[in-house]
C-alpha positions as CSV (number, residue, x, y, z in Angstrom):
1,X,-4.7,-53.4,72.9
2,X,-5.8,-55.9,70.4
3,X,-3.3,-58.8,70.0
4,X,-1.2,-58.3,66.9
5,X,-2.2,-61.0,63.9
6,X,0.5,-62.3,61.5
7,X,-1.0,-64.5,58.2
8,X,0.7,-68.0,58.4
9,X,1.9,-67.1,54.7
10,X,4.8,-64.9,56.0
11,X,7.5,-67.3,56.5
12,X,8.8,-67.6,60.0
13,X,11.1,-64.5,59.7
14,X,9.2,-62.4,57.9
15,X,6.3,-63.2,60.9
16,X,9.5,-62.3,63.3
17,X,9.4,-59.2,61.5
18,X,6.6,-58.2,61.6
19,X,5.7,-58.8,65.2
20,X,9.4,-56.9,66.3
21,X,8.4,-53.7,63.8
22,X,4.6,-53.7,65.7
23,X,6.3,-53.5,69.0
24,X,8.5,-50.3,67.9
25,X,6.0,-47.7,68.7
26,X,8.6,-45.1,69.5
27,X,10.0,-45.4,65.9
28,X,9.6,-41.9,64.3
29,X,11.2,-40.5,67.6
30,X,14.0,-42.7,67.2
31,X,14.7,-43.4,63.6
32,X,16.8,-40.2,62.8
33,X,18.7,-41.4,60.3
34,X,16.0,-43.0,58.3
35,X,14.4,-40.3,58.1
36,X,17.2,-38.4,56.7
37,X,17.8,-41.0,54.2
38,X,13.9,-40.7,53.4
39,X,15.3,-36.9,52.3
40,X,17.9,-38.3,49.9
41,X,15.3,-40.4,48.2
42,X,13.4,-37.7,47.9
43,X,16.0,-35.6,46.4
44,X,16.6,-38.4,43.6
45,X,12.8,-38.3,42.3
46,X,13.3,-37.1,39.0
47,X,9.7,-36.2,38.3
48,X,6.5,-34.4,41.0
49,X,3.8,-35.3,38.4
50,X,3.3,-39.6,38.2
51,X,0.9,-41.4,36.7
52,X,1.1,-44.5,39.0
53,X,3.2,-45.1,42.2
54,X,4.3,-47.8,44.4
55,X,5.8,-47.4,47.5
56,X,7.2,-50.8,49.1
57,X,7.6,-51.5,52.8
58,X,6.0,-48.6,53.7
59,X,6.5,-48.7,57.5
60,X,5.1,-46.0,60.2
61,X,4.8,-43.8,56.9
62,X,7.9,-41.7,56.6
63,X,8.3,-41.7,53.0
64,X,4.7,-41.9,52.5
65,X,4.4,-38.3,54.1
66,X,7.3,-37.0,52.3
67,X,5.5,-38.1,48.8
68,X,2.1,-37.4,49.4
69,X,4.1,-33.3,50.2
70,X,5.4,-33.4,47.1
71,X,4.5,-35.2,44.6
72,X,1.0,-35.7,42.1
73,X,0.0,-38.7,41.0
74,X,-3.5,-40.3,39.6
75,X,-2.7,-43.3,41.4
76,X,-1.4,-44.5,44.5
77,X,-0.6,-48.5,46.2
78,X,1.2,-48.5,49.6
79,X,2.2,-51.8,50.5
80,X,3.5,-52.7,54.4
81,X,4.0,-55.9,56.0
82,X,2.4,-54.7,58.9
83,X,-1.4,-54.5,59.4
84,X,-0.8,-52.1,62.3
85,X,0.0,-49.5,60.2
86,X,-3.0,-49.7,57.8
87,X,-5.2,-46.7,59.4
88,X,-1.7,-44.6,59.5
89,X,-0.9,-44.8,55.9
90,X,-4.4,-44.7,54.9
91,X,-4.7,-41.3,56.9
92,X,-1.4,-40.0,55.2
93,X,-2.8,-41.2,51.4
94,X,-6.3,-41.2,52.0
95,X,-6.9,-42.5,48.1
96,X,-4.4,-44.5,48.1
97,X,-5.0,-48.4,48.0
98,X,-3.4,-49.5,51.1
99,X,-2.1,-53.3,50.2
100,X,-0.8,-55.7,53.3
101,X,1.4,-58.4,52.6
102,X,5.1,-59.4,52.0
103,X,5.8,-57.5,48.6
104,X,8.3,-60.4,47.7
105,X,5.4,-63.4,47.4
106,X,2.7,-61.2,46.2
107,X,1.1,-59.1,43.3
108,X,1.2,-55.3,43.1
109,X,0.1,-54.3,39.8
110,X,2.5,-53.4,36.7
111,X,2.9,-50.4,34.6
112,X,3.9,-48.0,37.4
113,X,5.5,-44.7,36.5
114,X,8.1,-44.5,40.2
115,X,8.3,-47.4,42.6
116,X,9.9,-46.0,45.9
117,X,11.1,-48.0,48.8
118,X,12.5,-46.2,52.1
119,X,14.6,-48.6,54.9
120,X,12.8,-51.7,53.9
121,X,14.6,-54.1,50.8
122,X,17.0,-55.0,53.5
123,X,14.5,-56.8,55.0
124,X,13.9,-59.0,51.8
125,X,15.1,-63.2,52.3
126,X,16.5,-62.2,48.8
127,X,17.3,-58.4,48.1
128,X,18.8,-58.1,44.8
129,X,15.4,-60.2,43.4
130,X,13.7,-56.7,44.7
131,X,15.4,-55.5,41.1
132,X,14.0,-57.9,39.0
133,X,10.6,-57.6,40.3
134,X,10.8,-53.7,40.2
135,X,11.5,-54.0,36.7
136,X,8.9,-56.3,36.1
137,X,6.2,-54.1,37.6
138,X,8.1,-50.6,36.1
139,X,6.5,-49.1,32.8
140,X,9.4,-48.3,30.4
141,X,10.7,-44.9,31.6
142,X,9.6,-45.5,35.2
143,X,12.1,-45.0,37.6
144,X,13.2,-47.2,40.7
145,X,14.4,-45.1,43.5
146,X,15.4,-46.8,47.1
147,X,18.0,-47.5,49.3
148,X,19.3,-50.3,51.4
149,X,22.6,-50.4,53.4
150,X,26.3,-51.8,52.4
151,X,28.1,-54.2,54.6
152,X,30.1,-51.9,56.7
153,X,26.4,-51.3,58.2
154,X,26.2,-51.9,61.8
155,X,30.1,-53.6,61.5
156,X,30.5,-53.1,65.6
157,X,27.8,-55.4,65.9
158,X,28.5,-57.9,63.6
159,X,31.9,-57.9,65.2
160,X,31.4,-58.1,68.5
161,X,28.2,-60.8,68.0
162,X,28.8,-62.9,64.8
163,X,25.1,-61.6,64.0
164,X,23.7,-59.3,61.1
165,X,21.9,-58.7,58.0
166,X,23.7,-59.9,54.4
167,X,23.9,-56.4,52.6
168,X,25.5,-57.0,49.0
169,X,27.8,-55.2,47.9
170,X,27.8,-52.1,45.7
171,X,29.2,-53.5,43.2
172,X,26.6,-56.2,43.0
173,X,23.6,-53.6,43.4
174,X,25.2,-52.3,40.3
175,X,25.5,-55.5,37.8
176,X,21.4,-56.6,39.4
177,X,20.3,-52.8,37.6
178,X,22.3,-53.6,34.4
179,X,21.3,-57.0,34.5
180,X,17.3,-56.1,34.5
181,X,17.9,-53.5,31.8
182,X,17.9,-50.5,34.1
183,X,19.9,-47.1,32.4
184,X,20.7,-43.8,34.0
185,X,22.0,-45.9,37.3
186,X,23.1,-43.7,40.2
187,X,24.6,-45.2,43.4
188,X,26.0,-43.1,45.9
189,X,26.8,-43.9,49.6
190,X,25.8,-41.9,53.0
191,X,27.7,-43.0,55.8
192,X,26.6,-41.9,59.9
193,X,28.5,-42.3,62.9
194,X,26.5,-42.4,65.8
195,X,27.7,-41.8,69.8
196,X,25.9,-43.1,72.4
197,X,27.0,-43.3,76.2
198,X,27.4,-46.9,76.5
199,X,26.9,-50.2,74.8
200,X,23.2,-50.9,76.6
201,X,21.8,-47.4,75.0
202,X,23.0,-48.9,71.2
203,X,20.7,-52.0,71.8
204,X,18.4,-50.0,73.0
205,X,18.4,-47.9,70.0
206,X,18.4,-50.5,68.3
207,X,15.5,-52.3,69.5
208,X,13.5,-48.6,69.0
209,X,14.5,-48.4,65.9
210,X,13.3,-52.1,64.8
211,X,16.6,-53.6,64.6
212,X,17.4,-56.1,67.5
213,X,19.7,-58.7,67.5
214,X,17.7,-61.0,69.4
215,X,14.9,-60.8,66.8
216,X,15.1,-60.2,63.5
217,X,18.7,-59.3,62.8
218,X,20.0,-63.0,61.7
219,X,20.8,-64.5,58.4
220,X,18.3,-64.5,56.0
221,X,19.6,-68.2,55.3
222,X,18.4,-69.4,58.6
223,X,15.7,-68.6,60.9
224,X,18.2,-69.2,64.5
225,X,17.5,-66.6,67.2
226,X,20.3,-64.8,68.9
227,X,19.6,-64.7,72.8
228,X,21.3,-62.3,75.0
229,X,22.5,-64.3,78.1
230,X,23.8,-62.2,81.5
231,X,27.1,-63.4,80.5
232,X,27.0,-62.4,76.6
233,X,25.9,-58.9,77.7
234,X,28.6,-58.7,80.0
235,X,30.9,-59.3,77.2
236,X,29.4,-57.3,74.6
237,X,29.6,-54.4,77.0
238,X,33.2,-54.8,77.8
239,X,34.6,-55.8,73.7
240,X,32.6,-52.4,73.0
241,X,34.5,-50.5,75.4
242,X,37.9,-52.0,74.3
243,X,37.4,-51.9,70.3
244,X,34.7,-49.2,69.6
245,X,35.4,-46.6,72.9
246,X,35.6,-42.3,71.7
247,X,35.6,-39.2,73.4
248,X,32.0,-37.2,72.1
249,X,31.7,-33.9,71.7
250,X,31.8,-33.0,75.1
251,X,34.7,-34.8,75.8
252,X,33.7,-37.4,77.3
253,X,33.6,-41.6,77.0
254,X,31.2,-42.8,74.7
255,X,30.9,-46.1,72.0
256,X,30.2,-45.6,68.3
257,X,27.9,-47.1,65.8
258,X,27.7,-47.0,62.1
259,X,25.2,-46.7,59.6
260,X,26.3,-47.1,56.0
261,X,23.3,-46.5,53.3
262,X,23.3,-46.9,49.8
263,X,20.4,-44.6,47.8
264,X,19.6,-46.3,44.5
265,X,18.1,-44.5,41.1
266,X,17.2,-45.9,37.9
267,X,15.2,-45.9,35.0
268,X,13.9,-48.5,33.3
269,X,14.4,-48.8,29.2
């Protein structure tokens, strides 16, 4: 295995990132609900012929599979922060222009006709900028479909650990699309409860998925890590228990967590 190589430009979360996403080689097996959510942003493309499209934070290439079914356009740029996944998305979009990078500090090319981005603009130090810049790189009529998640995301964690993600509101997703002179704006909201048989198999999904606590899952105004100690696990097991316990479907004990997405379409004017 080569070792994995991170440019110095990233910032030091964005390297965190990056080198947490690289480890997740089980991701597609375990990322159930993304890949659902990859359906809905499907669903919302308003148009199977493009001229031009841009896909953002492109990832172990769940979207990038869905489009490349489905749609037809004369031009494709994939970007991903990763450079492990280069060969993959190449081998999905074989003439597509495969660009690595953080799509916040970097160029990708205007006049698009659909910029699509699947589980990703969370990830952003500044999501609601992603607007701005999509409208910047948008041609007039383009569309801007994506989704992110809403702070009731993940809320047993953030409870129960003081860490998380900052997911704005709805409300200000809404007023960042009027703001950038975005029309036909559709928000809508998919929420997922999942069970799992004890505290330790969440973080373990989590950590499958991409999303670990003692990572990458910290304020984007600080770059702190959150270390699991013996005694914070202990803890964390026994809160969940007491504040977050169900019976499943077979009737038996088992700990919830939620996922709350938002899926975002616009058009630009």
């Amino acid at each position: 295995m080569t070792d994995l190589v991170i440019p110095r430009s990233f910032s030091l979360r964005k390297q965190n990132i990056a080198r947490h996403f690289a480890k997740a080689n089980d991701y597609d097996r375990h990322a159930n609900i993304q890949q659902q959510v990859c359906q809905y942003l499907l669903a919302s493309i308003a148009h199977t012929k493009q001229e031009s499209v841009l896909e953002i934070g492109a990832g172990t290439g769940q979207m990038t599979r869905l489009i490349a079914a489905h749609l037809h356009s004369e031009r494709w740029l994939i970007n991903e922060l990763c450079s492990e996944q280069k060969y993959t998305l190449q081998s999905i979009l074989p003439t597509a222009e495969i660009i690595i990078g953080d799509a916040e500090n970097m160029e990708l090319s205007e006049e698009h006709s659909l910029i699509i981005s699947a589980n990703a603009v969370q990830w952003f130090d500044n999501p609601l900028n992603f607007i701005a810049q999509s409208a910047n790189r948008l041609q007039a009529g383009g569309q801007l479909v994506f989704n992110t998640f809403t702070p009731n995301n993940f809320h047993q964690i953030k409870r129960l650990t003081g860490q998380g993600l900052h997911y704005p509101a709805v409300n200000e997703w809404q007023l960042a699309l009027e703001s950038a002179y975005f029309k036909d704006i559709v928000l809508s909201t998919q929420r997922f409860e999942l069970s799992f048989s004890d505290p330790y198999a969440i973080l373990r999904h989590m950590k499958l998925t991409g999303v670990s606590t003692n990572q990458t899952q910290i304020h984007s105004s600080g770059n702190q890590t959150f270390l699991w100690t013996k005694k914070r696990l202990k803890q964390f097991e026994q809160d969940y228990w007491t504040y977050f316990s169900e019976k499943n479907e077979a009737r038996e004990p088992s700990v919830s967590l939620t996922y709350e997405v938002l899926i975002a379409s616009a058009i630009k004017k």
